[in-house]
C-alpha positions as CSV (number, residue, x, y, z in Angstrom):
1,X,19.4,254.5,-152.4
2,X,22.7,254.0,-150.2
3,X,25.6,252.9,-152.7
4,X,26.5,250.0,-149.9
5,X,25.1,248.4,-147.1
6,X,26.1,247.4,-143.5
7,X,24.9,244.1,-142.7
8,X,25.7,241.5,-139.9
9,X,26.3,237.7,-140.5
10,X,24.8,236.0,-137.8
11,X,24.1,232.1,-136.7
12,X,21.2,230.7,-134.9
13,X,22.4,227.5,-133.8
14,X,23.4,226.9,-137.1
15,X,21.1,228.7,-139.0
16,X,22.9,231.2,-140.6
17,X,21.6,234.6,-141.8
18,X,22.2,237.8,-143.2
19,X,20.9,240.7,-140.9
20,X,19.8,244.2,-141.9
21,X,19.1,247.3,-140.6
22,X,16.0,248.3,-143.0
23,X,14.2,250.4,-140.8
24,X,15.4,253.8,-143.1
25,X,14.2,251.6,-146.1
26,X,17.7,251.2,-147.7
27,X,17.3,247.5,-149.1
28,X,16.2,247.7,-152.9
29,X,13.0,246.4,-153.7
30,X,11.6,244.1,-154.5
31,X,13.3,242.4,-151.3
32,X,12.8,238.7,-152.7
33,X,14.9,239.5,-155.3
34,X,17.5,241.2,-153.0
35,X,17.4,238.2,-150.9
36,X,18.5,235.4,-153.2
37,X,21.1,237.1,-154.9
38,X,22.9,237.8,-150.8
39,X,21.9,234.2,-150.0
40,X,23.4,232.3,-152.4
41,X,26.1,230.8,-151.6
42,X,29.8,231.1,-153.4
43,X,28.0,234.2,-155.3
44,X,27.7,236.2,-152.5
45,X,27.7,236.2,-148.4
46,X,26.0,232.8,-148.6
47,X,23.2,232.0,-145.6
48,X,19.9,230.0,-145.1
49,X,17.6,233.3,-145.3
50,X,18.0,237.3,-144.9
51,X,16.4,239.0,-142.0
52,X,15.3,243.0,-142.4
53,X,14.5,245.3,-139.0
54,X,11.8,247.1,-140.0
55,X,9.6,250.0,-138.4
56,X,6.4,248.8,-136.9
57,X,3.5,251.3,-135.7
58,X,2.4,248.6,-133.5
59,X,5.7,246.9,-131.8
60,X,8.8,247.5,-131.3
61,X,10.0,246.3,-134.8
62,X,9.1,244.6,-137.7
63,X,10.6,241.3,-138.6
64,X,10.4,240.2,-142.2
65,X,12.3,237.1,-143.0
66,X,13.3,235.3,-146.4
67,X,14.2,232.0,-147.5
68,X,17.8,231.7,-149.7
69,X,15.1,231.2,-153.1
70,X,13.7,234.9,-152.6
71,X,10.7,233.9,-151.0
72,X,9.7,235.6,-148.2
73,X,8.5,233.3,-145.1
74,X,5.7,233.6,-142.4
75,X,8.3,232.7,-139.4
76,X,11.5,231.5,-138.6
77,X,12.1,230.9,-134.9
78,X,16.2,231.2,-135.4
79,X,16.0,233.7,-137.4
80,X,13.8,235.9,-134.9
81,X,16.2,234.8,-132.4
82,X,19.1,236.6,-134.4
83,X,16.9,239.6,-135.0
84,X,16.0,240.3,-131.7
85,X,19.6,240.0,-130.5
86,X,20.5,242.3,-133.6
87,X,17.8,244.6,-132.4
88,X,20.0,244.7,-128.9
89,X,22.8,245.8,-130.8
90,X,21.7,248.2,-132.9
91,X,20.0,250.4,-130.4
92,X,16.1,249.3,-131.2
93,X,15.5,247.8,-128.1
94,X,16.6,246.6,-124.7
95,X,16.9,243.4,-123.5
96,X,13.1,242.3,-123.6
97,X,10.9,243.7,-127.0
98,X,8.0,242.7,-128.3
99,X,8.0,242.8,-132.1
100,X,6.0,241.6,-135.5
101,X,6.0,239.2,-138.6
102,X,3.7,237.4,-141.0
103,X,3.0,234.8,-138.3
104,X,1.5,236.8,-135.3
105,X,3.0,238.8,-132.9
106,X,6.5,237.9,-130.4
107,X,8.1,238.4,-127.2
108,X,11.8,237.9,-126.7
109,X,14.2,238.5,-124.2
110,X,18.2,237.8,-124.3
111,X,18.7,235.8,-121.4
112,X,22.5,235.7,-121.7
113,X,25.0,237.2,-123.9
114,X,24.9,235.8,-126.6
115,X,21.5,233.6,-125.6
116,X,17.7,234.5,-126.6
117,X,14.7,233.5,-125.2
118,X,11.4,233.5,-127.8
119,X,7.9,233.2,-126.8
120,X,6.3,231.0,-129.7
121,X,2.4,232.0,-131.0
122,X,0.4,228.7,-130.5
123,X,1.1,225.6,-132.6
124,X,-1.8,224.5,-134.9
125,X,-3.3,221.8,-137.0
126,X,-1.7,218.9,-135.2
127,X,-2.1,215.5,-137.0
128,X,-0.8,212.5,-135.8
129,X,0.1,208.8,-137.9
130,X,-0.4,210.2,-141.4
131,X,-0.1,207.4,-143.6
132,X,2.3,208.8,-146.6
133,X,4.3,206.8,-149.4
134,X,7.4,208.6,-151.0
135,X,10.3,206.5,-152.9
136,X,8.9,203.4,-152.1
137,X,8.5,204.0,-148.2
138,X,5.7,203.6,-146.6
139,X,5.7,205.9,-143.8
140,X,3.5,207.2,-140.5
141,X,4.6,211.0,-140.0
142,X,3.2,213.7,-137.5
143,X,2.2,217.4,-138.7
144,X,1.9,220.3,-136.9
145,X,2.3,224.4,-137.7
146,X,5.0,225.8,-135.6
147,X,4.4,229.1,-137.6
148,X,5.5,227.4,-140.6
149,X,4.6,224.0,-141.4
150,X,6.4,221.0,-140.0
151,X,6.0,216.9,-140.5
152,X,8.2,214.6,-137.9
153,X,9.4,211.1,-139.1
154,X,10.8,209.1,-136.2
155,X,14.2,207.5,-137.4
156,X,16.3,205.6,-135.5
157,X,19.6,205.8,-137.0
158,X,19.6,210.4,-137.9
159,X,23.4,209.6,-139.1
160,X,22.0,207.5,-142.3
161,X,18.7,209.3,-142.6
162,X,18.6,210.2,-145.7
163,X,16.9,213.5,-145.6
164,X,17.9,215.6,-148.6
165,X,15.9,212.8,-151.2
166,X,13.8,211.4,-149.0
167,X,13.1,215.1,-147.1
168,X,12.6,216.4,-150.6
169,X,10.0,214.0,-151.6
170,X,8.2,214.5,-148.8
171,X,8.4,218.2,-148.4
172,X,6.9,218.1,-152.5
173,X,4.1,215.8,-151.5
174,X,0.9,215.8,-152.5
175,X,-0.5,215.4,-149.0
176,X,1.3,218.4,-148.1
177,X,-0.3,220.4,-151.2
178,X,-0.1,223.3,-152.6
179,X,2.7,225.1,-150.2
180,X,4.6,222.0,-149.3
181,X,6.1,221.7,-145.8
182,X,9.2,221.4,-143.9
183,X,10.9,217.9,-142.9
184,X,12.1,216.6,-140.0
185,X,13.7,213.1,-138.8
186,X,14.1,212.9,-135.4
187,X,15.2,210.4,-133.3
188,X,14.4,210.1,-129.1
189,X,17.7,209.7,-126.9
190,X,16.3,210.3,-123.4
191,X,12.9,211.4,-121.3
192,X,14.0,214.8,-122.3
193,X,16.3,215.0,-125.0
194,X,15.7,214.2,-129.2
195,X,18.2,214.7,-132.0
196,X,16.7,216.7,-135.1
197,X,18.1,217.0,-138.8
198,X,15.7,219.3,-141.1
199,X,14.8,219.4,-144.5
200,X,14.2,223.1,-145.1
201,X,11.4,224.2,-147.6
202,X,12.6,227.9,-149.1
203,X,16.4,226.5,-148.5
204,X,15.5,223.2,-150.3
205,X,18.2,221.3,-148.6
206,X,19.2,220.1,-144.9
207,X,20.2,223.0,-142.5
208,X,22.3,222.7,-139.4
209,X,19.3,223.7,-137.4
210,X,16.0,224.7,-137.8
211,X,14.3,226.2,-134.7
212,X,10.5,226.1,-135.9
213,X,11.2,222.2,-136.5
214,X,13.0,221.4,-133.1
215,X,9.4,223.0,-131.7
216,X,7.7,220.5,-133.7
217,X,9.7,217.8,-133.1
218,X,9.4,218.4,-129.5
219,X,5.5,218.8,-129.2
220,X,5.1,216.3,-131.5
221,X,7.6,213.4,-129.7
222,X,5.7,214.8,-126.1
223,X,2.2,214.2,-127.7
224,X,3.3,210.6,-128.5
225,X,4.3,210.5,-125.0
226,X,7.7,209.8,-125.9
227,X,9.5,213.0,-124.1
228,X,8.2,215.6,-121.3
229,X,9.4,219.8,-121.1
230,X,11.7,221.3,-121.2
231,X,13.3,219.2,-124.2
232,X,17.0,219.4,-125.0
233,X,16.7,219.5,-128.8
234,X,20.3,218.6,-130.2
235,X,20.5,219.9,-134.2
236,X,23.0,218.9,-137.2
237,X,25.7,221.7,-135.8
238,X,25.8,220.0,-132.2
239,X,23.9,223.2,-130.9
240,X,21.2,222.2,-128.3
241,X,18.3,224.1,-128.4
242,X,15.5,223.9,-125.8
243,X,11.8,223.9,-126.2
244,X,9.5,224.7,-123.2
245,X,5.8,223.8,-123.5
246,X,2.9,222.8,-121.7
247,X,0.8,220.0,-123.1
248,X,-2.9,219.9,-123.0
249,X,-4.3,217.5,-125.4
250,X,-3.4,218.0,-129.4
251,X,-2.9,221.7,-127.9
252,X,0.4,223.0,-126.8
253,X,0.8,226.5,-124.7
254,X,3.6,228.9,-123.5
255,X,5.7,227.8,-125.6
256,X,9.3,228.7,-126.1
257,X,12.5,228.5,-127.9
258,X,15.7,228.9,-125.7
259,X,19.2,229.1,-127.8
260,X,22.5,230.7,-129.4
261,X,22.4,233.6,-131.5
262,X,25.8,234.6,-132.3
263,X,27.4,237.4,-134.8
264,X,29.5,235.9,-136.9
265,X,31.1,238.3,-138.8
266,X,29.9,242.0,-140.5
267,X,30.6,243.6,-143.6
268,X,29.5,245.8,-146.3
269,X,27.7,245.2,-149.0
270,X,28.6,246.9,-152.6
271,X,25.1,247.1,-154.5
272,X,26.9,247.5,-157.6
273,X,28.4,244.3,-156.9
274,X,24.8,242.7,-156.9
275,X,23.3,244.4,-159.7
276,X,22.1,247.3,-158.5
């Protein structure tokens, strides 16, 4: 096992992760462990989730993504984002690649320097006016799997939403049961434009973005009728992000996630440092 460890910091709209080349199998398992020790934040490089490039016999690459707890995710549409442009600049891939995780299979493309494209698998199990109480609020919120799941709660005033308690009552909810979901209160400010802040499940706080949300948010608010494609999503960081889509019922198609995906800073990590 290597003594240290290159690694990338990188942001997707806010999102901020830890990026690794894994593909020669240098990360010490069990990964979940690895991951919450490099994700926490003041003890170590700090981010929202870790992000391994691994080999795939069927793609281009292997994408395994996990949250800053340890636990290892299905999909996170920043975080794919950053991989792919990581993938760019380690030599993996060109420009357009076609690659792997727990949630189905991707297509990306980098559509400007520091921009990616992301062809999103299909959304599922759409539910519309759930009828939900959580600290004394009685609430009608939207579901819909984005590759994780996702509930919407229209708010009209996101600058006194109060979405770490109230998001973290809801993401625990029993209706929600057993995995729990992901929160987001969004608010409509033109026919194609919403503002989104997130409750993350695995992070178990707000993030300054969350890209499988603002596709959520997005179907969900064009379902209602409320907005049309392409929608401008604008997240906690001020990053917009734009969601493409075509609407056919409680079905949504080609859809896709257009945003940032910046390197931050990189580094080197000691293992010794971490425990290993």
């Amino acid at each position: 096992m290597a003594e240290k460890i290159r690694f990338l910091k990188m942001s997707g709209a806010g999102n901020d992760f830890v990026v690794i080349d894994n593909r020669a199998g240098i990360v010490p398992e069990p990964a979940t462990t690895f991951a919450a020790r490099v994700c926490a934040r003041q003890a170590a490089i700090g981010a929202d989730g870790l992000l391994l490039l691994e080999k795939s016999p069927r793609k281009d690459f292997r994408m395994r993504y996990f949250n800053t707890d340890g636990s290892e995710a299905e999909m996170c549409a920043n975080g794919a984002r950053c991989i792919a442009r990581f993938a760019v600049l380690v030599g993996a891939v060109g420009r357009s690649m076609d690659f792997e995780n727990l949630a189905g299979d991707f297509h990306a493309a980098l559509t400007e320097d520091s921009r990616v494209r992301l062809d999103m698998t299909e959304p599922h199990s759409m539910r519309l006016d759930v009828e939900v109480e959580a600290q004394g609020r009685k609430l009608k919120v939207h579901s819909l799997n984005t590759g994780v799941p996702h509930i919407v709660v229209p708010w009209e005033d996101l600058n006194d939403a109060p979405v770490r308690d109230l998001g973290r009552a809801l993401r625990h909810h029993e209706a929600f049961a057993p995995k729990g979901t992901n929160v987001n209160f969004v608010r409509v400010t033109g026919p194609k434009a919403i503002q989104v802040r997130t409750y993350e499940r695995g992070v178990e706080d707000e993030t300054l973005a969350c890209g499988t949300g603002s596709v959520a948010s997005a179907i969900l608010m064009a379902r209602l009728g409320r907005v049309q494609s392409p929608v401008a999503v604008t997240v906690r960081s001020g990053s917009v992000l734009t969601v493409h889509f075509e609407l056919d019922g409680d079905s949504a198609r080609q859809v896709a996630l257009e945003g940032p995906a910046v390197v931050l800073f990189e580094g080197e990590l000691d293992l010794a440092a971490f425990g290993y």
